[in-house]
mmCIF file of the N, C-alpha and C atoms, coordinates in Angstrom:
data_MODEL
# 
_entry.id   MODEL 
# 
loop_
_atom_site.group_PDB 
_atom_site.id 
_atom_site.type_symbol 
_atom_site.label_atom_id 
_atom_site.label_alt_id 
_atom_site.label_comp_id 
_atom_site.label_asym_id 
_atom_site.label_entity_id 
_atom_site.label_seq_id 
_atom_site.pdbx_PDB_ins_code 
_atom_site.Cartn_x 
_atom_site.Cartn_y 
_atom_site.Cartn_z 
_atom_site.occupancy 
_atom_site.B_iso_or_equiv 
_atom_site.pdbx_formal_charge 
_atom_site.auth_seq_id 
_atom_site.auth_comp_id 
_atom_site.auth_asym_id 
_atom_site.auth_atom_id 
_atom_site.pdbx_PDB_model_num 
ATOM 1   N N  . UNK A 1 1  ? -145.750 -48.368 288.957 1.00 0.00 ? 1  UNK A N  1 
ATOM 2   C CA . UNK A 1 1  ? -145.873 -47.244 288.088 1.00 0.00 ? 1  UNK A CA 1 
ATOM 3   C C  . UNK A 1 1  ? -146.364 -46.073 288.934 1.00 0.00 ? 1  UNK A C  1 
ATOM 4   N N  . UNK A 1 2  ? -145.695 -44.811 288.644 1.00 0.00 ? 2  UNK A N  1 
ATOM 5   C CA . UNK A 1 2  ? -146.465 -43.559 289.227 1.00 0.00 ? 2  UNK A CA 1 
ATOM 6   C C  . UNK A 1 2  ? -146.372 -42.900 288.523 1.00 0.00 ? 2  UNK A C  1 
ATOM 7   N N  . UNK A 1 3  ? -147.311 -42.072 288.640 1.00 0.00 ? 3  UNK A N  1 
ATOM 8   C CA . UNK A 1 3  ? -147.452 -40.460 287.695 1.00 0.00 ? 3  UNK A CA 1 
ATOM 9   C C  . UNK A 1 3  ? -147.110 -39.284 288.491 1.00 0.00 ? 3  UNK A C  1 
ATOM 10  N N  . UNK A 1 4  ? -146.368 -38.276 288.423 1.00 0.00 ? 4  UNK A N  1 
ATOM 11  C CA . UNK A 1 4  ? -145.589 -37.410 289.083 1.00 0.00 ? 4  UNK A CA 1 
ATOM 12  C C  . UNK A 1 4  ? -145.945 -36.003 288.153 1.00 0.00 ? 4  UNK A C  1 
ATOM 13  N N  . UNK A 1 5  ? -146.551 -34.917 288.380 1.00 0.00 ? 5  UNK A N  1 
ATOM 14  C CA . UNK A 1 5  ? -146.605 -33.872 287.768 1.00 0.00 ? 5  UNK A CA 1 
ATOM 15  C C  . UNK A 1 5  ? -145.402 -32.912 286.983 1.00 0.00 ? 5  UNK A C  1 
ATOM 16  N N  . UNK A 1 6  ? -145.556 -32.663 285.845 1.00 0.00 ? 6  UNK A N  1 
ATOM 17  C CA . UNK A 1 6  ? -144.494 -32.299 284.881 1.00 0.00 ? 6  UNK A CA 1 
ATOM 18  C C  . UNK A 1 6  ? -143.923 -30.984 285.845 1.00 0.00 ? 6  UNK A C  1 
ATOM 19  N N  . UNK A 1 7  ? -144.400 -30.309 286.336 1.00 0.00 ? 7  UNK A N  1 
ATOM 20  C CA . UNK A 1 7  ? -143.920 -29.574 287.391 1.00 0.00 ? 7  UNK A CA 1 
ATOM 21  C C  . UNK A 1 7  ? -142.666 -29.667 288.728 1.00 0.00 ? 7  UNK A C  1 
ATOM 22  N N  . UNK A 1 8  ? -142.602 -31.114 288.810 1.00 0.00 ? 8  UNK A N  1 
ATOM 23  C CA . UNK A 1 8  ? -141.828 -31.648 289.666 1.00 0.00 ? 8  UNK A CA 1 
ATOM 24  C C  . UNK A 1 8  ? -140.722 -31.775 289.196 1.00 0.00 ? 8  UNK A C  1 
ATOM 25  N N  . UNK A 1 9  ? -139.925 -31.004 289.966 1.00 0.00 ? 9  UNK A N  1 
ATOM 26  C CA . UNK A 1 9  ? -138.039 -30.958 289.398 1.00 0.00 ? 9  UNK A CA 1 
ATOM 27  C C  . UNK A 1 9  ? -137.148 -32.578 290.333 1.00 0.00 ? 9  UNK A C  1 
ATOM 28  N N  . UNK A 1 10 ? -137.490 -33.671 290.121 1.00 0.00 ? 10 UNK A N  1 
ATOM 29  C CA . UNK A 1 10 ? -137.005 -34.492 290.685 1.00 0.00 ? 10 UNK A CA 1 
ATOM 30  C C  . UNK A 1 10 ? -135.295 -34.994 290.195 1.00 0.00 ? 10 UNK A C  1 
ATOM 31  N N  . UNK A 1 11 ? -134.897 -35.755 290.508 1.00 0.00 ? 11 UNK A N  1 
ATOM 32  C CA . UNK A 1 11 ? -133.474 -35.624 289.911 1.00 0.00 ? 11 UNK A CA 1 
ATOM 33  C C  . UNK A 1 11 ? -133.146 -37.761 290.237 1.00 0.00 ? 11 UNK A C  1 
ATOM 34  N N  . UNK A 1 12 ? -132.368 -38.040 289.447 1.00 0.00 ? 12 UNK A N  1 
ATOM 35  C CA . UNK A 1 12 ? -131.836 -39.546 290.014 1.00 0.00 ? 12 UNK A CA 1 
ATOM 36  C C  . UNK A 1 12 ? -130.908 -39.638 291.054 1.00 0.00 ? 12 UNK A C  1 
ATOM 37  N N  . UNK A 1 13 ? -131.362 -40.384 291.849 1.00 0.00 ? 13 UNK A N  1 
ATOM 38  C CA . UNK A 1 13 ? -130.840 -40.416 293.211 1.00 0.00 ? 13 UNK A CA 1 
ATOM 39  C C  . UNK A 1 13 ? -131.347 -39.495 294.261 1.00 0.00 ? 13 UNK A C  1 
ATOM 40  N N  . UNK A 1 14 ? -131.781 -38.997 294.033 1.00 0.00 ? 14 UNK A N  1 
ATOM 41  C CA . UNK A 1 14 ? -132.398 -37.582 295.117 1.00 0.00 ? 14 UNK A CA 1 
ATOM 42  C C  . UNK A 1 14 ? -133.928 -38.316 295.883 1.00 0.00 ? 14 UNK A C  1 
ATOM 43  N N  . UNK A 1 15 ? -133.902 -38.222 297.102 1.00 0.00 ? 15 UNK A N  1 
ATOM 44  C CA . UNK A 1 15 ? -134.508 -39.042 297.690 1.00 0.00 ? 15 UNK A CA 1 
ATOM 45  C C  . UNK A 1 15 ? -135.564 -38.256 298.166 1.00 0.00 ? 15 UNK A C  1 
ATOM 46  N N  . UNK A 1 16 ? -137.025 -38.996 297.637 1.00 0.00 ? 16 UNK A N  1 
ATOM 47  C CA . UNK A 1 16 ? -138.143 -37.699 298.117 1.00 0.00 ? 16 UNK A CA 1 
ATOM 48  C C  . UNK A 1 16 ? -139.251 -39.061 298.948 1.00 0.00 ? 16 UNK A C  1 
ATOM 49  N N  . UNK A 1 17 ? -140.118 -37.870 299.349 1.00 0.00 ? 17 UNK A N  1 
ATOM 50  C CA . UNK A 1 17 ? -141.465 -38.448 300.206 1.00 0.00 ? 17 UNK A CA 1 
ATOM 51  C C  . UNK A 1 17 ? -142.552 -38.930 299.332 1.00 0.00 ? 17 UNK A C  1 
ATOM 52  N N  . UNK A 1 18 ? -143.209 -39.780 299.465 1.00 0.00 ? 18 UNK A N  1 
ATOM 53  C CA . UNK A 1 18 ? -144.269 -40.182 298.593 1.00 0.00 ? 18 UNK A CA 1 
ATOM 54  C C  . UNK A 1 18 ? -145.267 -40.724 299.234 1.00 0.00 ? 18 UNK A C  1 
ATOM 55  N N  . UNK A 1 19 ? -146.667 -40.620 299.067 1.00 0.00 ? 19 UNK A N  1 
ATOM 56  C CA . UNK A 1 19 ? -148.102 -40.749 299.734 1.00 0.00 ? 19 UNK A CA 1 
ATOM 57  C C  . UNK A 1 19 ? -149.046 -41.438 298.968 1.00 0.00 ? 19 UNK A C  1 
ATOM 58  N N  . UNK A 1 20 ? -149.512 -42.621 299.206 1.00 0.00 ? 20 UNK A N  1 
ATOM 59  C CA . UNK A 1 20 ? -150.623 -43.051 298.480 1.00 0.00 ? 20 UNK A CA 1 
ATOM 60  C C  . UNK A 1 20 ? -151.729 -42.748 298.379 1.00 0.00 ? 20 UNK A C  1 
ATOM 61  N N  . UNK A 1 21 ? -152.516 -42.610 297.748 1.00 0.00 ? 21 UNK A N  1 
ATOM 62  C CA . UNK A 1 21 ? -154.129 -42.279 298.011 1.00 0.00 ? 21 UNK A CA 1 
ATOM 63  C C  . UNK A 1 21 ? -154.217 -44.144 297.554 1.00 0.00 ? 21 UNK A C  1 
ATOM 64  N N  . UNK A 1 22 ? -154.892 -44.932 298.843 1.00 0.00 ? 22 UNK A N  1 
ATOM 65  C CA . UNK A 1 22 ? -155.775 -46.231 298.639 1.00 0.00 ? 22 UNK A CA 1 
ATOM 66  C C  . UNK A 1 22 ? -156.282 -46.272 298.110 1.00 0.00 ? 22 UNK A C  1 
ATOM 67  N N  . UNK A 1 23 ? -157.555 -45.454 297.694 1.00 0.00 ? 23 UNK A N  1 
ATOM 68  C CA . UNK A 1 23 ? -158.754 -45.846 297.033 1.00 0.00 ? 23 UNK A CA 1 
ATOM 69  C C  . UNK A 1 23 ? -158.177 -45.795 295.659 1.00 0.00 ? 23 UNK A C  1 
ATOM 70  N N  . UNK A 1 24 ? -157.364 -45.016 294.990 1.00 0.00 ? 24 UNK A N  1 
ATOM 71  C CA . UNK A 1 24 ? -156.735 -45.779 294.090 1.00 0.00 ? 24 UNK A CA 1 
ATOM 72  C C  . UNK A 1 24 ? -155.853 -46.454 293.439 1.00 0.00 ? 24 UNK A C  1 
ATOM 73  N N  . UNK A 1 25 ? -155.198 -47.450 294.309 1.00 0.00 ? 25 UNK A N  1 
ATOM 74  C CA . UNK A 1 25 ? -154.429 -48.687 293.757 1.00 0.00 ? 25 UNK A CA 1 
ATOM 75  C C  . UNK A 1 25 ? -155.257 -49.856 293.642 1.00 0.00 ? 25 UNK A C  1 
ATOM 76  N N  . UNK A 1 26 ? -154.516 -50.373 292.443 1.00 0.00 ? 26 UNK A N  1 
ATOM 77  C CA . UNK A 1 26 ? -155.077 -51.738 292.328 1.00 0.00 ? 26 UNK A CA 1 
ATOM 78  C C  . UNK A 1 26 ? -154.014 -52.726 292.827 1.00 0.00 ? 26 UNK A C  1 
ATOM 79  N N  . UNK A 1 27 ? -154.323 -54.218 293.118 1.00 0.00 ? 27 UNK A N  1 
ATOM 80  C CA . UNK A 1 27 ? -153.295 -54.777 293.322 1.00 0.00 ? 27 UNK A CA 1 
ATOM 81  C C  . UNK A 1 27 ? -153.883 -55.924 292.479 1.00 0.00 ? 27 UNK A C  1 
ATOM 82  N N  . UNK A 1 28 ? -152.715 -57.050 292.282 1.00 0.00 ? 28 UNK A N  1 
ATOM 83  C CA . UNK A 1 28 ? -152.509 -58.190 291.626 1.00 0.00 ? 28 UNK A CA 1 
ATOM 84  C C  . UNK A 1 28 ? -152.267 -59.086 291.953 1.00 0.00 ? 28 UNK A C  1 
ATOM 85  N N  . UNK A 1 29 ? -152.903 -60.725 291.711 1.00 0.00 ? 29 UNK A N  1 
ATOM 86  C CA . UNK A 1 29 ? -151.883 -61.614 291.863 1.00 0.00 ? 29 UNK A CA 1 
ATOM 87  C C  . UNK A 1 29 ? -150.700 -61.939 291.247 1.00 0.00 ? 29 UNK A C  1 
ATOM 88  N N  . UNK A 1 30 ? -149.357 -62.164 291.281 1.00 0.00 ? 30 UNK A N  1 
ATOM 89  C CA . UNK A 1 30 ? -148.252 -62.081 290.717 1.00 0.00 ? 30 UNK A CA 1 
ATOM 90  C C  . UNK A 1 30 ? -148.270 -63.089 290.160 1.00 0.00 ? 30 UNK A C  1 
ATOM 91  N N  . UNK A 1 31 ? -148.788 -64.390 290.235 1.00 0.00 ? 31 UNK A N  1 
ATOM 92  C CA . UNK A 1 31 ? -148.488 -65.676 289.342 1.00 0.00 ? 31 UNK A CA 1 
ATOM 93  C C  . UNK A 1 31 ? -150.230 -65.305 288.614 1.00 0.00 ? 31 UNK A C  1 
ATOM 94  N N  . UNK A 1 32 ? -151.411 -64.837 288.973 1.00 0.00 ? 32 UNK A N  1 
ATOM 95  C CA . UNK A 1 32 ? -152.342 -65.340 287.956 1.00 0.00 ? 32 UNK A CA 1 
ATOM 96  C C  . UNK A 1 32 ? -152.782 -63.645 287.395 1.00 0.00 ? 32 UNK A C  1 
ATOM 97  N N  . UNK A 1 33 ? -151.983 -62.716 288.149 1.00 0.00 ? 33 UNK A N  1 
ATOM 98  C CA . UNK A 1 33 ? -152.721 -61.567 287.391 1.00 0.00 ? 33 UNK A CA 1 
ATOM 99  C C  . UNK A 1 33 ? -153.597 -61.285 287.696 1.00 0.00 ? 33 UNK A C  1 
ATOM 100 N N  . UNK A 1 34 ? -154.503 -61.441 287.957 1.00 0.00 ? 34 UNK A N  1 
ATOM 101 C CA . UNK A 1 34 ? -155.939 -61.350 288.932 1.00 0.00 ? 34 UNK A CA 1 
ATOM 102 C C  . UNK A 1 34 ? -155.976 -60.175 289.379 1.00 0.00 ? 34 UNK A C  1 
ATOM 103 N N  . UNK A 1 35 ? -157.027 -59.720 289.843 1.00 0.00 ? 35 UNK A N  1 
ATOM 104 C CA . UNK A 1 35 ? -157.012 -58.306 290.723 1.00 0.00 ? 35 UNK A CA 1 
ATOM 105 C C  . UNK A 1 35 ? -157.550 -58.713 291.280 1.00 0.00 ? 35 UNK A C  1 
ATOM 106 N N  . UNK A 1 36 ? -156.887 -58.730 292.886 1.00 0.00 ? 36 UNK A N  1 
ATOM 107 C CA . UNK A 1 36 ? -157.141 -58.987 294.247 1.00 0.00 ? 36 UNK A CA 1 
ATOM 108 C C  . UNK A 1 36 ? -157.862 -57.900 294.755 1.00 0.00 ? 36 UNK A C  1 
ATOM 109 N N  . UNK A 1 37 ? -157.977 -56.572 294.550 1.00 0.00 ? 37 UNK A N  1 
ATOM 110 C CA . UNK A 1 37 ? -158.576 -55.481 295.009 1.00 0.00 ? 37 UNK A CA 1 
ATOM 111 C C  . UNK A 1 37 ? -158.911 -54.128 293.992 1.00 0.00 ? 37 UNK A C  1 
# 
């Protein structure tokens, strides 16, 4: 999932750059769901 500002004219198929900020993702275990981090 990402959140992208209503401002952003993006289009399907149009290929852009994207940057994480770490400190906030969470991650999961895929079979128990868990949050690993």
């Amino acid at each position: 999932m990402v959140r992208a500002g209503a401002l952003n004219d993006y289009h399907a198929g149009e290929n852009i750059t994207i940057h994480f900020d770490m400190t906030k993702c969470h991650f999961f275990d895929a079979e128990t769901e868990i949050a690993i981090r």
